[in-house]
Every structure is written in C-alpha cells, then in structure tokens.
C-alpha positions in Angstrom: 0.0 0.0 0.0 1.4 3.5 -0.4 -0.3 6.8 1.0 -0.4 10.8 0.3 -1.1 13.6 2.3 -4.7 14.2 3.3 -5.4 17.7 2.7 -3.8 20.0 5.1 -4.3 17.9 7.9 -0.6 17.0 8.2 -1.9 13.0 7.9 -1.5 10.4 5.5 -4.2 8.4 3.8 -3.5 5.3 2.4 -4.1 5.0 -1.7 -7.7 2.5 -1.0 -10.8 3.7 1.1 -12.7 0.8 2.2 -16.4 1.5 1.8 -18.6 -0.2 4.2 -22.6 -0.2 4.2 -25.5 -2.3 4.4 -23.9 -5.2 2.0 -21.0 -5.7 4.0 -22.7 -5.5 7.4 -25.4 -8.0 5.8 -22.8 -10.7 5.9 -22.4 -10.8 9.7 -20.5 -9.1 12.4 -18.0 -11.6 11.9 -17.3 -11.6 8.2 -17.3 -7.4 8.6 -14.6 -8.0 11.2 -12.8 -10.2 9.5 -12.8 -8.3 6.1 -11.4 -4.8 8.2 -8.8 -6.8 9.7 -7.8 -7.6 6.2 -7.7 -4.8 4.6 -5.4 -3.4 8.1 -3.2 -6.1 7.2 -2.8 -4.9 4.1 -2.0 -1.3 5.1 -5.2 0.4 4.5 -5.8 3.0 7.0 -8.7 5.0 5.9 -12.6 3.4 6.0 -15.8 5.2 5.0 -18.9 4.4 6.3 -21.7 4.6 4.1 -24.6 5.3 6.7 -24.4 6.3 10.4 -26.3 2.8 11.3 -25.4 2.3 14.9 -24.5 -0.8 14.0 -22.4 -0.7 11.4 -20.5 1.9 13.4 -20.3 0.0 16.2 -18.4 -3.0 14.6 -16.0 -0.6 12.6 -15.1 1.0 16.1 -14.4 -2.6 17.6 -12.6 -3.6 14.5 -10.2 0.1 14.4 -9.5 -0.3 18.2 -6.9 -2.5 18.1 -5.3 0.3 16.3 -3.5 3.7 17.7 -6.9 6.4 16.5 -4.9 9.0 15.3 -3.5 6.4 12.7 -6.4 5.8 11.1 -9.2 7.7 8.8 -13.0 7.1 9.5 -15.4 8.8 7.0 -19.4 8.8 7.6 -22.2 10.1 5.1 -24.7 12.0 6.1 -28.3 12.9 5.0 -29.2 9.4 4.5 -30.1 8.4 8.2 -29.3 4.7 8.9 -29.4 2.9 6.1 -32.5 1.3 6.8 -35.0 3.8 5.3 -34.8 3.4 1.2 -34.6 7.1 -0.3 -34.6 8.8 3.4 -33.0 11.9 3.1 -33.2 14.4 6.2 -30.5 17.4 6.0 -31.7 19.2 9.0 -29.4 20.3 11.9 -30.8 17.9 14.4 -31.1 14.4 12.3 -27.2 15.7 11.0 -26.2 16.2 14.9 -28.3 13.2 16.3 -26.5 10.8 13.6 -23.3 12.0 14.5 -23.5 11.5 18.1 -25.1 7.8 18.1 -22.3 7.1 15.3 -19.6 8.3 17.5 -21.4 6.8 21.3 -22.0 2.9 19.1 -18.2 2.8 17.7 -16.1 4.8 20.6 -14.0 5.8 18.1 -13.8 9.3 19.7 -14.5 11.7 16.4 -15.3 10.9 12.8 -12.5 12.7 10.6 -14.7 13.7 8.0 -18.5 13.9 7.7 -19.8 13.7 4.2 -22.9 15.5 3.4 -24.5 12.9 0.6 -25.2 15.3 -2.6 -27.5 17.4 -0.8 -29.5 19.8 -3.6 -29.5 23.4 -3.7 -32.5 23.3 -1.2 -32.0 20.8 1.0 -29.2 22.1 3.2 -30.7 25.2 5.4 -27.9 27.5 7.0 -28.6 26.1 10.6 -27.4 22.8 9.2 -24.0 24.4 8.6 -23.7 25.9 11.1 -24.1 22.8 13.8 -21.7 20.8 11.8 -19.5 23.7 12.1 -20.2 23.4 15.7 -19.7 19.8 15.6 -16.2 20.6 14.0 -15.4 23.2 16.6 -16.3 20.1 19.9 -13.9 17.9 18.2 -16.3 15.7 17.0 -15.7 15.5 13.5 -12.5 17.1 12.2 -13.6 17.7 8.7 -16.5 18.6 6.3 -16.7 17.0 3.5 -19.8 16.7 0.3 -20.1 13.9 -2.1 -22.0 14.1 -5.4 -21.5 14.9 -9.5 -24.9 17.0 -10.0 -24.0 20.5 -10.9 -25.0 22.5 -7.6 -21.7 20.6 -6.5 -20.4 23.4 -7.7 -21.5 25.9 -5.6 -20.7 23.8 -2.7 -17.3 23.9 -3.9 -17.3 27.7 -4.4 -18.4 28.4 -1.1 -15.4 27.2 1.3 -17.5 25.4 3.5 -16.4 22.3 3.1 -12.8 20.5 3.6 -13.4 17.4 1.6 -14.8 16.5 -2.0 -15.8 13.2 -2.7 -16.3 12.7 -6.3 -16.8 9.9 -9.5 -13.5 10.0 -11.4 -12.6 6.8 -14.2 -10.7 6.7 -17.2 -13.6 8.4 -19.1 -14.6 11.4 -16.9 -16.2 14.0 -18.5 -14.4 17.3 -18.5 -16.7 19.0 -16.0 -15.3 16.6 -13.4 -11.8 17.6 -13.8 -12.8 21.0 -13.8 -14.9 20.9 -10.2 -11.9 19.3 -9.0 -9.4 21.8 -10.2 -11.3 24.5 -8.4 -11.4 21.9 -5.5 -7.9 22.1 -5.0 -7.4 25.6 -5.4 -9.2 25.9 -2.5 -7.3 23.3 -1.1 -9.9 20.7 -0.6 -8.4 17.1 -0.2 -10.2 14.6 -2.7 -11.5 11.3 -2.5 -12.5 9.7 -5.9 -15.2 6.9 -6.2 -17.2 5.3 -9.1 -13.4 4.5 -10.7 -14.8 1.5 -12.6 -18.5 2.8 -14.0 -20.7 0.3 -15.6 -19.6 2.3 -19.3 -16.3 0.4 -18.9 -17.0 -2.3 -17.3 -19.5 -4.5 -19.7 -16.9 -6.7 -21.5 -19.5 -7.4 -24.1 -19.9 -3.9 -24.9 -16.2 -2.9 -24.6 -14.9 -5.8 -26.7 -17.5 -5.6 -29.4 -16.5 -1.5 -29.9 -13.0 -3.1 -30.6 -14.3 -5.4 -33.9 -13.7 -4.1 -36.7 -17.1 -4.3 -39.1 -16.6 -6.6 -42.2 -17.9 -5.2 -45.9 -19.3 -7.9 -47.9 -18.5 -8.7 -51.9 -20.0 -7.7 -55.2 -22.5 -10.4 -54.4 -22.5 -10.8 -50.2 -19.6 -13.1 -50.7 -15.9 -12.8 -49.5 -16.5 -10.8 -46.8 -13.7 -8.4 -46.0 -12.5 -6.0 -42.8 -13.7 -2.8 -43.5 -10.9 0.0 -43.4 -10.0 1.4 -39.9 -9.9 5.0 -39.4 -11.8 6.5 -36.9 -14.5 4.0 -37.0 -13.4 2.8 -33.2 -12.7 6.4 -31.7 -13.3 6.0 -28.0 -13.4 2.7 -27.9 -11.9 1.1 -24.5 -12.1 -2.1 -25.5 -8.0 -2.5 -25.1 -8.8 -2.4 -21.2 -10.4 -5.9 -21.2 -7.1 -7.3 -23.6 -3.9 -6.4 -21.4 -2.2 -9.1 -20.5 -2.1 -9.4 -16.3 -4.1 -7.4 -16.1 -8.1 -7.0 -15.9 -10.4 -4.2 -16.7 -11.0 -3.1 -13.0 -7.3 -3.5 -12.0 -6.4 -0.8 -15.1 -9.0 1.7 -14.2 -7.8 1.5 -10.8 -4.7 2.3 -11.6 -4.9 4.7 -13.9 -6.8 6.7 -11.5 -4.5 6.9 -8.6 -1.8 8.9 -11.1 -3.9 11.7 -10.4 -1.7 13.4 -7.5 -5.0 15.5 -7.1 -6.6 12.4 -5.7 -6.0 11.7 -1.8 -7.6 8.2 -2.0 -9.6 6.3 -4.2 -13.0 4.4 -2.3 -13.0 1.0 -3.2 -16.2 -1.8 -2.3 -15.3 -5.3 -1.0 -17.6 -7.8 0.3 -14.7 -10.1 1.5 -11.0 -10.5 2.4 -10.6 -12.0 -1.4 -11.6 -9.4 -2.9 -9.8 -6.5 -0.6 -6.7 -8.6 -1.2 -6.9 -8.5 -4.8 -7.7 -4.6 -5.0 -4.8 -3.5 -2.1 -2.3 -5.5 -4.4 -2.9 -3.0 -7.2 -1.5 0.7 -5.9 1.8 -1.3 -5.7 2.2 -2.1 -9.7 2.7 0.4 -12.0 0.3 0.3 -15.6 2.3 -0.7 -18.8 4.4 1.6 -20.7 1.7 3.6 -23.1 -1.2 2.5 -21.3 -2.1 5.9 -19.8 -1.5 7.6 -23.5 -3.4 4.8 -24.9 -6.5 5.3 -22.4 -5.9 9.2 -23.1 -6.4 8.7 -26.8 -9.6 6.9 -25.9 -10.8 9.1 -23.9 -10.5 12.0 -26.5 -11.9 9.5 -29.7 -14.7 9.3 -27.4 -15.5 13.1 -26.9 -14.7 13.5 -30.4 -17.4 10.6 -31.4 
C-alpha cells in the first residue's frame, strides 16, 4: 500500500478507502470483522462508512481499536439516516447532529474525521445545518466537512469554502466538468477522495470488446467478406482495457486513476477478504508503458465521437 497527504491535515491516507454499508454488514458481524482486519493487514488506514447505522458503526469502532486512533481515517455520510429507510434523506441540523452522536457513542472511536454531506440539492441544506456541523467541527467531533456528489449544484458547494473534503466519481472516461470541479477543489485546497473508478460504461466486457471489432464489408454479391478500413470508426473505444495481459479491466482503471496526484484516495467496495486482497495489491504495480496515453487517446476518440 502506499499513501499521500490528506489535505492539510498533516496526515497520511492510504491509496484505498474501504467502503462499508449495508452489504457488507449483511454478511455478519463476523465476516465485517474479518474483512477490516484484512484490509489493516494490508496497510489500508482509511474506511468510509456509508450510513451512520449504529451498527455498522459499532463493529467498525471494535474492528479500528486494536489500532492507535490517530493512525487511522473514518469517513461517515450524512443525509441518508441509517441505512434502513430506502430514499430517506433528512439534512436538517438535528437528524445531522443526532447521527453523528449515536455514530460516535455505538463505535467509541472518539470523532469521525470527516463527515460527508450525501449530494445534498440546492434546497435541501438550510444555513442552521451548517452551522451545527460547524459546531460539531469546533467540539472535536468530526475534524472535517466533506460533500459527495457529480450533479452541478456541486459546484457551488465547492465555491463556497465550507467544506474541507470532496468526494467525487472520477474513471478513465470522466467528463471534462469533473476535472474542472476538482481543479477548483484544490485551489481551495480541498483534499479529494474519488469513487465510481470503474463505472458500468467500462466495465460491460461485451460492450467494450464488441467496440473493438472491426465491421466486415461484404463482396459484389454478399460473398468474400472483407475488414472494413480502420480509421476513426473505433474512436473512444476502451475495448483495449479488457485485452492487457495481467491485467483486468478493473485492475487498469484503478490504476490509472491513482496517477492523479489530485486524488488523496480512491474508495473501493469489497464484500470479502478475497476481494480487498486482490484490490490492495494493485496501488503497488505500475500500468504498462503507453497505457495511460493509450487510455488518453480513448478518452479524446470518445468526446470526439
């Protein structure tokens, strides 16, 4: 595992965040134990929680406590209560506070390092809301703020300087307004975690390798079919990402996104220590020579197209 700086925080983050929700808690306290102690092992020190389920925080806490606190980084979304409400979303000061405080009494972890605001829209986060997370901030209980989202009104929460943290899709094939919100991100020097690094776009192998075929033109008379010329017939194809040799699709986009040195850390999903394994091997190799200019090209073909 290697790490970079988190923010201006004077920490270090490791290059995975280990995203942790309903799915993984589904398994069993147990296998959720089991699969953080793995991904310790394997020198990941920062975890995101995906809820503030009381549950779910209390196993991480047990899990993180055989480590020193300040070594490590725990995330938590807010706006989206527990978990256990499908499409509950509640910005208001006191479900913001409350969710924070039975997070933090359930793990014992002490404080949250950054609290995530989940996408809220342009009218769903009153001023009072602000200003008791900045209160939170100021007691210690969280350290940062942080928003998560790609909708425009991002944006403005960007612009505003109220938050410490973005959290943001970023893959091989981001479109340019991305890059841009997280330009202005770090000029306002806003650390940057990255999710959504393999998007469904790049990751159907059907769809991916068929872009790559080249389409045959038939004879005179439907016979003696031919390859058609190349050209730019297969701008913006990706298809190369599912025909490197060592490597698979996943592994490449992975990659590619941590040589961003915008990018703190990169969240990652894993449902078991197989899996964590698997993705923690992958900061340490470095992508084949003309991979990134090859996946560059692509990208461009495919704004082009």
């Amino acid at each position: 595992m290697r790490y970079r700086p988190f923010g201006a925080t004077g920490a270090a983050v490791s290059n995975l965040t280990l995203s942790l929700g309903a799915e993984a808690l589904g398994r069993g306290r147990t296998a959720l134990s089991e699969l953080i102690f793995t991904a310790l092992e394997a020198g990941v020190n920062s975890y995101h929680l995906e809820n503030a389920d009381p549950v779910l925080a209390e196993i991480v806490g047990e899990a993180l406590g055989h480590v020193e606190r300040r070594l490590v980084c725990v995330g938590v979304t807010l706006g989206v209560g527990d978990g256990r409400k499908r499409g509950f979303r509640d910005f208001s000061a006191d479900s913001l506070s409350s969710s924070i405080d039975h997070a933090l009494h359930a793990s014992g972890l002490g404080w949250f390092d950054v609290a995530v605001l989940d996408e809220p829209a342009d009218d769903e986060l009153p001023q009072a809301s602000l200003i008791a997370l900045k209160a939170l901030r100021k007691a210690g209980h969280v350290k940062l703020l942080g928003v998560s989202g790609d909708s425009p009104v991002m944006d403005i929460y960007v612009s505003t300087g109220a938050f410490d943290v973005l959290y943001t899709p970023f893959h091989a094939n981001v479109e340019w307004r991305i890059r841009s919100r997280m330009r202005a991100a770090r000029e306002r020097d806003m650390a940057i975690f990255t999710y959504d690094y393999f998007p469904e776009s790049l990751s159907t192998e059907r769809k991916a390798a068929g872009a790559g075929v080249q389409p045959k033109k038939k004879g005179l008379f439907g016979f003696g079919a031919k390859p058609a010329e190349t050209g730019m017939a297969n701008a913006g194809s990706f298809a190369f990402l599912h025909q490197t040799p060592n490597w698979n699709a996943e592994e490449i986009c992975l990659a590619f996104t941590l040589t961003d040195p915008a990018i703190g850390s990169v969240i990652v999903e894993a449902i078991n220590p197989e899996r964590m394994e698997a993705l923690a091997a992958v900061p340490e190799r470095d992508l084949p020579p003309g991979l990134s200019a090859q996946i560059e090209m692509a990208r461009v073909g495919s704004a082009v197209a």
